[in-house]
VORO-695766 format. One record per residue (C-alpha): residue in three letters; x, y, z. Coordinates in steps of 0.02 Angstrom, whole numbers, plus 50000, padded with zeros to 5 digits. Layout:
<nodes>
ALAXYZ ...
</nodes>
This chain:
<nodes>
UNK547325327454408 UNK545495325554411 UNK544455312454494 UNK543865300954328 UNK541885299954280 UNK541055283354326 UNK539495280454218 UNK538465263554290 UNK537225258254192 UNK536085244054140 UNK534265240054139 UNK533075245254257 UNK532935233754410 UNK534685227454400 UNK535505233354550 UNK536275249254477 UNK535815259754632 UNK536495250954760 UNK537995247354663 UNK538345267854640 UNK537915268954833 UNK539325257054863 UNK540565264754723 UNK540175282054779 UNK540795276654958 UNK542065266754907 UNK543035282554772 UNK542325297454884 UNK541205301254780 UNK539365310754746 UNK537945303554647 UNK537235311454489 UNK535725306054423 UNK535355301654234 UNK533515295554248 UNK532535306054157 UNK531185303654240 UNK531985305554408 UNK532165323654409 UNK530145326054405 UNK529525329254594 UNK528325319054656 UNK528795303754553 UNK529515294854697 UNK528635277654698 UNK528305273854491 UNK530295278454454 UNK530835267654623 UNK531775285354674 UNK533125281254834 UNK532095288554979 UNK533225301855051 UNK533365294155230 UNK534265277755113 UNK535585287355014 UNK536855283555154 UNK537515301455161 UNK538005303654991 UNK537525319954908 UNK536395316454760 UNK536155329054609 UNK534805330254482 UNK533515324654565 UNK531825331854587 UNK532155349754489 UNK530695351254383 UNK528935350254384 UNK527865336054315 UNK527095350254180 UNK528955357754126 UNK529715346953991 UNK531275337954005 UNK532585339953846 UNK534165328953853 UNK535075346753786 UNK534585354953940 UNK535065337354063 UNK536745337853962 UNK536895357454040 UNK536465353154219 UNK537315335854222 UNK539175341654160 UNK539035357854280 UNK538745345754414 UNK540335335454373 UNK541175352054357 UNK540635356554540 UNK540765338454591 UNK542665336354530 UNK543165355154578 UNK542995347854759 UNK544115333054757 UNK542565322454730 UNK542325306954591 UNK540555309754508 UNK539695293854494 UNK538375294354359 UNK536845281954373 UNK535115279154282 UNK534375271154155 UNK534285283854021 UNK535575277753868 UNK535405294453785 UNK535505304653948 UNK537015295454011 UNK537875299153842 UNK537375316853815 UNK538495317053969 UNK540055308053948 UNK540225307153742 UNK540675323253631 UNK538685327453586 UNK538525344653513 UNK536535348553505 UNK535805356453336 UNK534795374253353 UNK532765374453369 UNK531275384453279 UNK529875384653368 UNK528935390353222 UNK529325373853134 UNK529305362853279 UNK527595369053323 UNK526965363753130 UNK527775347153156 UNK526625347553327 UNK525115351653236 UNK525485335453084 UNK525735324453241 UNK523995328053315 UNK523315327453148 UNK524025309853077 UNK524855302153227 UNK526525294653281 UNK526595277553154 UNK526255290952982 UNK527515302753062 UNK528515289753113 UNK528485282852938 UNK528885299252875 UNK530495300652963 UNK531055280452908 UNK530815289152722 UNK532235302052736 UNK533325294152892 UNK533115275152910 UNK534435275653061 UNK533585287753155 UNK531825278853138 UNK532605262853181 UNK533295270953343 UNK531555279453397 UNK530055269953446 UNK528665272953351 UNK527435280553480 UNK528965292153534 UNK528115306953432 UNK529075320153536 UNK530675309853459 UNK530045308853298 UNK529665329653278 UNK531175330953339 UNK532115321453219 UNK531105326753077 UNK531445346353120 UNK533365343153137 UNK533545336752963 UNK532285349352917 UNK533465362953013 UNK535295357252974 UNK534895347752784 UNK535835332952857 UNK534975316252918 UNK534575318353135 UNK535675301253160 UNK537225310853107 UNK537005322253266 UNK536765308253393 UNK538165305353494 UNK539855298753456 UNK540615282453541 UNK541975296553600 UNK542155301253771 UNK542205319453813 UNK543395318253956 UNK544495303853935 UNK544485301754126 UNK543015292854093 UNK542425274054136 UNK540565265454113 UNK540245250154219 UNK538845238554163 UNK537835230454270 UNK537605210754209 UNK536045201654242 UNK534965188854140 UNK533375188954072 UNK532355179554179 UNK533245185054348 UNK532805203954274 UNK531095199054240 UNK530805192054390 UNK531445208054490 UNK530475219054382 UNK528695209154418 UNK529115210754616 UNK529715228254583 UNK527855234154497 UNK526955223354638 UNK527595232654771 UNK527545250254682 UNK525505245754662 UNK525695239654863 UNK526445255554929 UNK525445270354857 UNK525895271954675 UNK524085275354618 UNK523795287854773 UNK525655297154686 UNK524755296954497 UNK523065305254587 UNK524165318454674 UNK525265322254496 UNK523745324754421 UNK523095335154533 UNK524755346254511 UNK524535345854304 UNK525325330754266 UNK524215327454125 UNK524605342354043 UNK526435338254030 UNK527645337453884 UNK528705322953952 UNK528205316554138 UNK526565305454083 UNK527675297453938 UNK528315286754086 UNK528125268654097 UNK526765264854242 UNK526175282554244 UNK524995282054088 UNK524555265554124 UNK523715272454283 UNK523105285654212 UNK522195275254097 UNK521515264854283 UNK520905281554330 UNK520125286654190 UNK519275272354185 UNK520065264054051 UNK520785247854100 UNK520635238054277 UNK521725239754417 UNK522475222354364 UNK522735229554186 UNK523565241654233 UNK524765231754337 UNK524935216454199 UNK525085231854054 UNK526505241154170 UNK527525225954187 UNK527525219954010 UNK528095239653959 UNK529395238954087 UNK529995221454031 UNK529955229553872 UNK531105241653906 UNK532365233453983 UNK532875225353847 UNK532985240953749 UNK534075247653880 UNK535315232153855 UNK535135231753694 UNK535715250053690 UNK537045247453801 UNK537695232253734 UNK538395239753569 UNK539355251753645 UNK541195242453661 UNK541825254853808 UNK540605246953946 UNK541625237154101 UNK540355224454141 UNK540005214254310 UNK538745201754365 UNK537295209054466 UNK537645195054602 UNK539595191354606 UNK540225196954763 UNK541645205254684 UNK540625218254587 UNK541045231054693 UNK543005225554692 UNK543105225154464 UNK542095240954464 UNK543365251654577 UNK544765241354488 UNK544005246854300 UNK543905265554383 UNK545665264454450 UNK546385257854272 UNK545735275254197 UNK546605285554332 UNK548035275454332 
</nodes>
């Protein structure tokens, strides 16, 4: 039989990556990672990537394979994530999935079949975007699929052409192709990680300080000087345009800091909202001691 799939996830700043180090040590197993912002190089310090020399030994996948100017497209992640569970599993090995990314995690473990493309149309959707921005657009798409809107923020423009050229595509609304609270492999357990709001805020304000403190701004210079401007996806993330903006002159250095954390804060509790309504999710305080202990037992159940 199979080693089972072990999803953690939770907010950002909750302890989910020392938690997989200690799973993946604890079940034999190899890390595989479902940040989507994590598999840009170079954005080490503004996505608080594990430094190689603190992964403990563990083989880690899916990190750092693109460029900051190649887009990132959960179809694609969904490709490279399952073969590495393939690969992963066909070695006696447990994969341990871990990020932040609701919709990456589940393009992974839920049955999530993706609809075609025309590039053609997608490029005309491109074109309306520039021409009457992400709320009209956005707007747009809450006319014909109110579910889908309500799921997609509305600055997320490369969401909201998206959306808007499924239904144009397939004649169906976009939230009928999200994924499906059904796992693909039922050898498959998510552990939550638990933590309250003010403890996560907390941990998130410390977390931007020292990412400021230890050469974040010095990491945006270099991405830009590598394209990252130019970029489909990579300067969408949180912390990166905000210091963008510092270097353009835009905002202070204090600005950017203060606007960083609120967006991150911000997120968060998207993230556990997300998270919360899916039923399946094993969850366990960020500080019990026994975390470790009901996360191996919730994996074992599955196996069992």
């Amino acid at each position: 039989m199979p080693q089972p799939i072990v999803a953690l996830v939770g907010a950002t700043a909750s302890g989910k990556t020392g938690l997989s180090l200690d799973l993946a040590e604890r079940l034999g197993g190899e890390v595989v990672n479902t940040d989507a912002m994590q598999v840009y190089r170079g954005m080490d310090v503004g996505t608080a990537k594990l430094p190689e020399a603190e992964r403990r030994g563990i083989a880690h996948h899916l990190l750092d394979v693109l460029d900051v100017t190649e887009p990132a497209t959960v179809a694609l992640f969904q490709e490279w994530a399952r073969d590495a569970v393939v690969d992963i599993r066909g070695r006696g090995a447990t994969p341990v999935l871990v990020g932040g990314s609701a919709l990456y995690t589940r393009a992974v473990v839920d049955r999530f079949d993706f609809p075609g493309t025309d590039e053609s149309l997608r490029r005309e959707l491109e074109v309306e975007l520039e021409r009457v921005g992400g709320p009209a657009l956005h707007a747009r798409l809450a006319g014909v699929d109110p579910e889908a809107a309500a799921r997609i923020e509305p600055d997320n423009g490369r969401r909201v052409v998206r959306a808007l050229e499924v239904i144009a595509l397939t004649g169906r609304p976009f939230s009928a192709s999200l994924p499906r609270l059904e796992y693909a492999d039922p050898l498959t357990v998510q552990v939550g990680v638990d933590i309250d709001r003010p403890t996560l805020d907390e941990r998130i304000a410390r977390r931007v300080e020292e990412m400021f403190a230890t050469g974040f701004v010095e990491e945006v210079e270099a991405l830009l000087a590598r394209g990252l401007a130019e970029g489909r996806t990579a300067p969408r993330a949180i912390g990166y345009r905000e210091v963008m903006g510092y270097l353009a002159g835009d905002r202070t250095l204090a600005e950017a800091i203060e606007q960083t954390t609120t967006a991150t804060r911000r997120f968060a509790r998207r993230q556990d909202s997300w998270f919360r309504k899916d039923p399946r999710i094993v969850w366990v305080a960020h500080d019990d001691p026994d975390r470790v202990a009901q996360a191996v037992a919730a994996v074992t159940a599955v196996s069992a």
